[in-house]
Each structure stands twice: as structure tokens, then as C-alpha cells.
C-alpha positions in Angstrom: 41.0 7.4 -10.8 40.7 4.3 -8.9 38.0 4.2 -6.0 40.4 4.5 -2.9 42.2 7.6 -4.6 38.5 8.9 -5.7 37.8 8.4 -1.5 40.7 10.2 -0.2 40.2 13.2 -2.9 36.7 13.9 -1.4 38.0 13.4 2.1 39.7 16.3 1.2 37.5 18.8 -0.7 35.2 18.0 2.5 37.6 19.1 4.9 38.3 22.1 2.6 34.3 22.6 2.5 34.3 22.0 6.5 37.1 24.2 7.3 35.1 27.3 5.2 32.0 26.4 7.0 33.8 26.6 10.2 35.7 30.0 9.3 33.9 32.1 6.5 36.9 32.4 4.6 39.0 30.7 2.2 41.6 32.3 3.4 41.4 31.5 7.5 40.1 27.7 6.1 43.7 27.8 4.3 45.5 28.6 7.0 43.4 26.3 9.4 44.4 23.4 7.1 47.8 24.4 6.0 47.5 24.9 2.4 47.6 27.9 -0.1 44.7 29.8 -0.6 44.6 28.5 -3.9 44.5 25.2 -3.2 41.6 25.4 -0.5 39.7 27.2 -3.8 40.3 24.4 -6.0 39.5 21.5 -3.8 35.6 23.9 -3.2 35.4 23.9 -7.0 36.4 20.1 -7.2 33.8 19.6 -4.5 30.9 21.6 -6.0 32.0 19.5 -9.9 31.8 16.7 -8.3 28.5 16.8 -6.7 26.6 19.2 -9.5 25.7 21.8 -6.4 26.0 25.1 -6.4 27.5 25.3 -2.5 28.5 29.2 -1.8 27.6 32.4 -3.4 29.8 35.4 -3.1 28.3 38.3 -1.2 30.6 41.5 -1.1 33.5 39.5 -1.3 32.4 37.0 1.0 31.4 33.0 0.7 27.9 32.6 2.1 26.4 29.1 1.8 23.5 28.0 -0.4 20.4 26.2 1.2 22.2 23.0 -0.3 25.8 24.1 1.6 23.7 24.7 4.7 22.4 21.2 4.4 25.8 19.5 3.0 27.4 21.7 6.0 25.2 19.9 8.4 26.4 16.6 7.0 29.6 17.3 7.2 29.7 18.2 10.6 28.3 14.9 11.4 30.7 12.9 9.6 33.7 15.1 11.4 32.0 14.7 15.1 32.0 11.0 14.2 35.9 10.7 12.8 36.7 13.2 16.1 35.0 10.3 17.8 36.9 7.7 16.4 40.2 9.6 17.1 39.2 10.1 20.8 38.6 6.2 20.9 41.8 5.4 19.3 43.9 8.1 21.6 41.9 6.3 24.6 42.6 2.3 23.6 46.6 3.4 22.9 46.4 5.2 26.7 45.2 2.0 28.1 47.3 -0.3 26.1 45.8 -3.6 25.2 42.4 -3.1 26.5 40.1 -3.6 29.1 38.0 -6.6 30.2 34.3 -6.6 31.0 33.0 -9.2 32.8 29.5 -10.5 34.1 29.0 -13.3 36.4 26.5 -15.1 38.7 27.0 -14.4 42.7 28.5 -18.1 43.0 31.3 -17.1 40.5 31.5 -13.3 41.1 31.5 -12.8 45.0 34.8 -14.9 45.4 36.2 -16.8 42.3 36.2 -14.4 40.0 37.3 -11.4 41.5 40.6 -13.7 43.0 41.4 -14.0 39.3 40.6 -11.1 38.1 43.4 -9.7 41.1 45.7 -12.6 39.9 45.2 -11.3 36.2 46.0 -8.1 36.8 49.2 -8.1 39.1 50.2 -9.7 35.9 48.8 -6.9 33.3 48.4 -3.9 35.2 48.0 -2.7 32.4 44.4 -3.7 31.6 41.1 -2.3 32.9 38.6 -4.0 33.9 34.9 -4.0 34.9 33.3 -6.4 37.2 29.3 -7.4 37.3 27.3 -9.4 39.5 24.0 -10.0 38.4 22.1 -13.4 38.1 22.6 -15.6 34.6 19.4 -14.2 33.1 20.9 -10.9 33.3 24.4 -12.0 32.7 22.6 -13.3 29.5 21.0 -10.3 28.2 24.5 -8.4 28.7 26.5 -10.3 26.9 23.7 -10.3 23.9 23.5 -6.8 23.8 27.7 -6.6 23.9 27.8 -4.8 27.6 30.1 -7.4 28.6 33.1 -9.4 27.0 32.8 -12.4 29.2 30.0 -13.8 30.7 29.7 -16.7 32.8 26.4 -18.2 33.7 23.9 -21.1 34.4 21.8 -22.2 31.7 19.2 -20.1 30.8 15.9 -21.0 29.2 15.2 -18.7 26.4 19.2 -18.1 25.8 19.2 -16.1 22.4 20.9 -18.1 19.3 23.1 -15.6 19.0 25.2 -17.0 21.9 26.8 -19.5 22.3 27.8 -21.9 25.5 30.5 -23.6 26.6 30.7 -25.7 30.0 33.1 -25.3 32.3 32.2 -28.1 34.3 29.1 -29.5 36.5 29.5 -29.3 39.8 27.9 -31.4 42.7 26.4 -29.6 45.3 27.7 -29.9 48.8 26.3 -29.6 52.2 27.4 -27.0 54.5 27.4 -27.0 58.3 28.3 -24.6 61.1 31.3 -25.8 62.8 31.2 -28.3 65.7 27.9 -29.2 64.0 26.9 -33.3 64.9 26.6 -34.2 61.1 30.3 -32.8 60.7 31.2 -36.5 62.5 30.0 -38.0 59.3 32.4 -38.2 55.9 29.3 -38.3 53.6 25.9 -37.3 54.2 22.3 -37.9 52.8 19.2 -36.7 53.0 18.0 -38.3 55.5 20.5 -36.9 58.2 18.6 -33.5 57.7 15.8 -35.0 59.4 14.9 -32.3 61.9 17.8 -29.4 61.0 16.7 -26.3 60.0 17.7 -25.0 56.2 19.3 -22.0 55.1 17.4 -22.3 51.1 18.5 -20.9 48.3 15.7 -19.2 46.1 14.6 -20.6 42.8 16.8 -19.0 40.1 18.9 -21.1 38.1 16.7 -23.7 39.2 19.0 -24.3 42.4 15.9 -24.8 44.6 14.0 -27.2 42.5 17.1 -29.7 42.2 16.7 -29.3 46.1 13.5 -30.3 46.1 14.0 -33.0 44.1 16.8 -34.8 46.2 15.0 -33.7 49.9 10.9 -34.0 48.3 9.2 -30.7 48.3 7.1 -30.9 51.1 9.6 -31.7 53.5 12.2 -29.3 52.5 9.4 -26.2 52.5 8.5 -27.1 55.7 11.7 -26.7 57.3 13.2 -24.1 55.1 14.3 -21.1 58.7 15.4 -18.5 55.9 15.7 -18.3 52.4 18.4 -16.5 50.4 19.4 -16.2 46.1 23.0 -16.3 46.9 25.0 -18.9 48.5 27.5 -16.5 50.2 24.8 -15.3 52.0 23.8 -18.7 53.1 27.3 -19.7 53.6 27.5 -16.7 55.7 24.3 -17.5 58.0 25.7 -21.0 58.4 29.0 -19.9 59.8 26.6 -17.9 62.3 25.0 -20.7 63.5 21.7 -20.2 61.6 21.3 -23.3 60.1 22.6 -26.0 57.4 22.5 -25.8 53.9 23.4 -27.2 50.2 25.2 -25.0 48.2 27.9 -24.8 45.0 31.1 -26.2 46.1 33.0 -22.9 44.8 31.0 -20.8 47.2 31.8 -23.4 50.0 35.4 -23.2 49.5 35.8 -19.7 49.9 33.8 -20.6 53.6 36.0 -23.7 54.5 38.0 -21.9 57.4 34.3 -20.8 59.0 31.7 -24.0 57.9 32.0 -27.7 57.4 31.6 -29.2 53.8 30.2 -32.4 53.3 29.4 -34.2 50.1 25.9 -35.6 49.8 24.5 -38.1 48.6 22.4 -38.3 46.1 23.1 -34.7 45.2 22.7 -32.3 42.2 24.7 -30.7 40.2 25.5 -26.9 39.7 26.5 -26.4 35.7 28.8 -23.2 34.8 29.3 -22.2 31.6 30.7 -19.2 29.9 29.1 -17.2 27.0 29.9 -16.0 23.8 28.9 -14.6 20.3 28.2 -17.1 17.8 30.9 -16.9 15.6 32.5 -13.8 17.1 35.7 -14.5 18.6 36.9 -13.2 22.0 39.7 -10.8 22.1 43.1 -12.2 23.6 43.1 -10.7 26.9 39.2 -12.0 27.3 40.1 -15.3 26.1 43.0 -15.7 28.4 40.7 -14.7 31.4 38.5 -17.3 30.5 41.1 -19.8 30.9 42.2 -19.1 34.2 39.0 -18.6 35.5 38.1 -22.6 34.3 41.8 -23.4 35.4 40.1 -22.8 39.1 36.9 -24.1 38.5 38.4 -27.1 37.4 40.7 -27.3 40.4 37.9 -27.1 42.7 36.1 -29.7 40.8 39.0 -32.1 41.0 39.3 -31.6 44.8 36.0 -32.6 45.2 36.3 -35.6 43.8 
């Protein structure tokens, strides 16, 4: 007997051996698997030849497990809890057709970009269902490692595990953003030095965004005149629209605000890298992979217009 025909033979004295467990009678497990009475017998025998154990004894005409059929019987169960499992995840993906999409992103890619995709993507494939994250990279990171989410797009993190793997979508160059009918909105390009006296809406430190500020403004100056400070751009594009100040942000956040703020490029300026993660050597499905190329479709649209 070859091994696959050896496999499917004890499939089935186990689901003989289940179905008495279940019932506690060769009869009702008969019955229960729709097969003679003889047969369920044989496939116990089988089973108990097989594995050397004594499994029932009879007690007044009745099959009562040994200690070894209580513990094979607790086995068992596992194994058919898991395959119900299995058949309850199978029954669910063919419900849902080709999948659904889990996806983790950044605040500057997940309060606008994304989710306009993701819309576009699905008037397309209604079919798919999908799951939407906004965390920062770092955490964007640690889902993607640990398989929470098939996509993941995010800055450079130190510490990234090697387990993923990066690929750019593109660097960005930040771009100034002003409140409407603001003075510097007269000029086509501006530089640091036109700050001189305005006060910032900041971003905070993650991803680094705050330093590559410093570096283009100098530290001391730039702290000084920081009025609020904000993580997410949206949130600073949103205060600049109220009036509450200027500041440099991603140019994919800005264009989402270009009906309510001004955008200006500066120069020198720094640059904003996206990138979307992966598992080394683990490819993405289709649906994840074809996401994936409209997101960096639009971040390469925006990047274009900005030059």
C-alpha cells in the first residue's frame, strides 16, 4: 500500500473511531457515516491493528473506551475541530470570492491616497473585502512581519526586520503650504528664508520628518517659531487652511488640500521616501499585487506633477 492510500485508509478508521466516540454505538456511528454496521467494525479493528492498542472493551453489549481510546479520542477530536476549521475557512474564501485585501499605511498615504484607490479598486471588484489601517510606519512594520496585513506601505524604518523586504515607490520633495491669500503665495518658489517671521504648523519627529526640517530651516530657528505641532500632515494641512500658520509637508497630503491652501515648492527641500513592504521571498497574492500598482500609479502621478 502506497503512502497516500495508507493516509486516506486511516482518515477513515479515524472517522469510524470518531463517529463511535461521538455516538456509543457501532451501529448509530454507522449510520452517522453512511456505511454498514459491518464496515464501521472493520475499519475499528483495522484501526486498533494498526496502532497495536487495545481502544474499546465491550461492557454488556456495549463499546466503552480504554484509558488509550479516552486519550486517542481526545486526539481525534482535535484533529476533526481543526479539518471543521479548515472547511469553515474554505466555505468562507468561496463566499467571498477571490479574497480580501488588508492594508496598513502611514497617515500621509492612508487619510486620502489610499482610501481613493482602494474606492476606485473596488467599484471595479466589488467582490473583494477589504480592511483599511492607519498607524505610523513603525507599526505598519511590525504588521506586516507578523502577517496582520497583506500590504504595507511605509517610511523607512530603522530596525526593519530581514524578513521584509522594501521596495520604493518614489521620493518625494516636500512642499510648503500656505493659507490662502497668504503674501508668500505671490512667489513661484520659496526658500527658507521667506519664513522669516511666519509661524509653523510642525510636524512631530517620526519618520524623521522633523529632523529633515531642521536640517533645511537650522534647529534653533525652526523650534523657536514652531505655534503648534502635529504627527500628521492632514492635520497640519487642516490648521493651515484655518489660518493657523504655514507649514512643509508631503506633496500627497498637500494635494488632497489644493482647493483650501497654497502649495509651493521650496528650495532646498527634503525628501519624503514611500515604499511598500513585503515578505522576503513570499509573493503577494494577485489582488494585493494589483493594489499595489495602482496605489504607485498615483504616487507616481503626483510625483510627476510636481516636477
Amino acid at each position: 500500500m502506497n503512502p497516500e492510500t495508507k493516509a486516506r485508509a486511516r482518515i477513515r478508521q479515524l472517522e469510524a473511531f470518531h463517529a463511535v466516540m461521538q455516538t456509543g454505538s457501532v451501529t448509530r456511528a454507522a449510520e452517522l457515516l453512511q456505511i454498514s454496521q459491518p464496515s464501521a467494525s472493520k475499519l475499528l479493528q483495522e484501526l486498533e491493528r494498526g496502532t497495536g492498542v487495545a481502544l474499546f472493551q465491550r461492557v454488556r453489549k456495549r463499546l466503552v473506551p480504554t484509558p488509550e481510546g479516552r486519550r486517542l479520542g481526545r486526539e481525534v477530536e482535535g484533529l476533526f475541530l481543526k479539518l471543521s476549521h479548515i472547511e469553515h475557512v474554505a466555505n468562507e474564501m468561496r463566499a467571498i470570492g477571490p479574497g480580501e485585501l488588508r492594508i496598513a499605511a502611514p497617515p500621509a498615504l492612508g487619510l486620502a491616497l489610499v482610501p481613493r484607490q482602494l474606492s476606485a479598486f473596488r467599484r471595479s471588484r466589488p467582490e473583494i473585502r477589504a480592511a483599511l489601517t492607519v498607524a505610523s510606519s513603525q507599526r505598519v512594520v511590525e504588521m506586516v512581519a507578523a502577517g496582520e496585513a497583506d500590504v504595507g506601505f511605509a517610511y523607512p524604518v530603522p530596525g526593519t526586520p530581514p524578513t521584509l523586504e522594501r521596495h520604493g515607490l518614489g521620493v518625494l520633495e516636500a512642499v510648503a503650504v500656505l493659507p490662502r491669500g497668504h503674501k508668500l503665495g505671490q512667489r513661484k518658489l520659496l526658500k527658507p528664508a521667506d519664513f522669516e517671521g511666519e509661524a509653523f504648523v510642525s510636524l512631530g519627529r517620526e519618520d524623521r520628518t522633523r529632523d529633515n526640517m531642521e536640517a533645511v530651516f537650522g534647529a534653533s530657528r525652526l523650534g523657536a517659531e514652531a505655534a503648534i505641532e502635529t504627527p500628521f500632515a492632514a492635520v497640519a494641512c487642516e490648521l493651515v487652511a484655518s489660518g493657523a500658520g504655514v507649514a512643509l509637508v508631503d506633496p500627497i497630503t498637500a494635494h488632497f488640500f489644493r482647493d483650501r491652501v497654497l502649495v509651493r515648492p521650496l528650495r532646498p527641500s527634503f525628501g519624503f521616501n514611500f515604499g511598500v513592504l513585503a515578505v522576503a521571498g513570499q509573493p503577494r497574492s494577485a489582488i494585493a499585487q494589483d493594489f499595489v500598482e495602482l496605489v504607485s500609479r498615483a504616487v507616481a502621478a503626483i510625483h510627476r506633477a510636481q516636477r
